[in-house]
Structures are given as structure tokens and as C-alpha cells.
C-alpha positions, 0 to 999 in steps of 0.5 A: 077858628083858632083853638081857645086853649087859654080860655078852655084851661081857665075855664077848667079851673074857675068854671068861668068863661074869661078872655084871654092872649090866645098864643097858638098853644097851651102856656100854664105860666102865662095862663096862671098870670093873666088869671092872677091879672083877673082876680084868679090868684093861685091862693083864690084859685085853691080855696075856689077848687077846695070849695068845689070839691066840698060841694061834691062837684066836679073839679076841675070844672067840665069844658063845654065842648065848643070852648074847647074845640080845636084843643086836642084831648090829650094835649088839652088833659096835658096841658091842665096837668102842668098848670094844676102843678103849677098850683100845687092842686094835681092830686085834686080831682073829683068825678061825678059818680057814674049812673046804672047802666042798664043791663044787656040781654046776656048780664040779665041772663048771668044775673038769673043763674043760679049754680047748681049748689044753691039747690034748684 
């Protein structure tokens, strides 16, 4: 199976699976024009990730991972890079806030001391 870069970066952007020409690689200004071929133009683009990030969800939207299977992390990460230039949106990006891990058998032990000043 061929990597769906197109497919994963579109999906990346709009948190929709779309079909689209899958070249081989990553192409930002043929991705953004067959988005705008699907209704996706970089204006609906913008309010659709303004509008993400106003619900204080992730955007760009999470890839499952068998969509972009085949797509290198670094090149995949590259790629979106240059089309969020494209869109004038690259300094726009949230993160899901990360859970309480919970402690290991040392961080209790470092939690429990208590230096000498404090008077036990």
C-alpha cells in the first residue's frame, strides 16, 4: 500500500477523510488546491481551525495511524509545516493537556521527605 500523504495532511487540517491524486509525496499547493477543488478554501480552512481551537480541541486534527501509514513522522510533521505556511495558520496549534502520570516507587519516596528544617 502506497502512503496517503495527501489524504493524511487533508485530514490533519479539516478532520476529514477526502479522496484525493496521491503523487507519491507530500505536495502542499496541489493538496491546498484540490481541497479548495472540495469546498476546503483556505479562508473555510481558517475559520474551521479558529473554530477548533475555540472548542479547546486539538488542531491540527490527530491522523489515525493507519491513514498515515507509510508517511514518515518527520517528513509527515515537514510536510504539514509548509502547508500551515501556506495557510498563513503555522503558529496555530493546540494540544490536548496531558493526564497525571502516576508516581513511581522513587518520586513517592521524594515526595514523602521532608528536610531536616521543617522540624521532624
Amino acid at each position: 500500500m502506497n502512503p496517503q500523504w495527501q489524504a493524511a495532511l487533508g485530514f490533519a487540517l479539516v478532520g476529514a477523510r477526502l479522496q484525493f491524486f496521491e503523487p507519491g509525496g507530500p505536495d502542499p499547493q496541489a493538496l491546498l488546491t484540490e481541497l479548495a477543488s472540495a469546498g476546503w478554501s483556505v479562508e473555510r480552512i481558517s475559520v474551521h481551525a479558529h473554530q477548533v481551537v475555540a472548542d479547546e480541541q486539538p488542531w491540527p486534527h490527530p491522523v489515525p495511524s493507519q491513514l498515515r501509514a507509510g508517511c514518515g513522522p518527520a517528513q509527515f510533521y515537514a510536510a504539514l509545516t509548509r502547508v500551515r505556511l501556506l495557510l498563513g495558520l503555522e503558529s496555530m496549534e493546540t494540544r490536548p493537556p496531558s493526564g497525571r502520570s502516576k508516581l513511581n516507587p522513587d518520586e513517592v519516596r521524594l515526595m514523602r521527605e521532608v528536610p531536616p528544617h521543617h522540624g521532624h
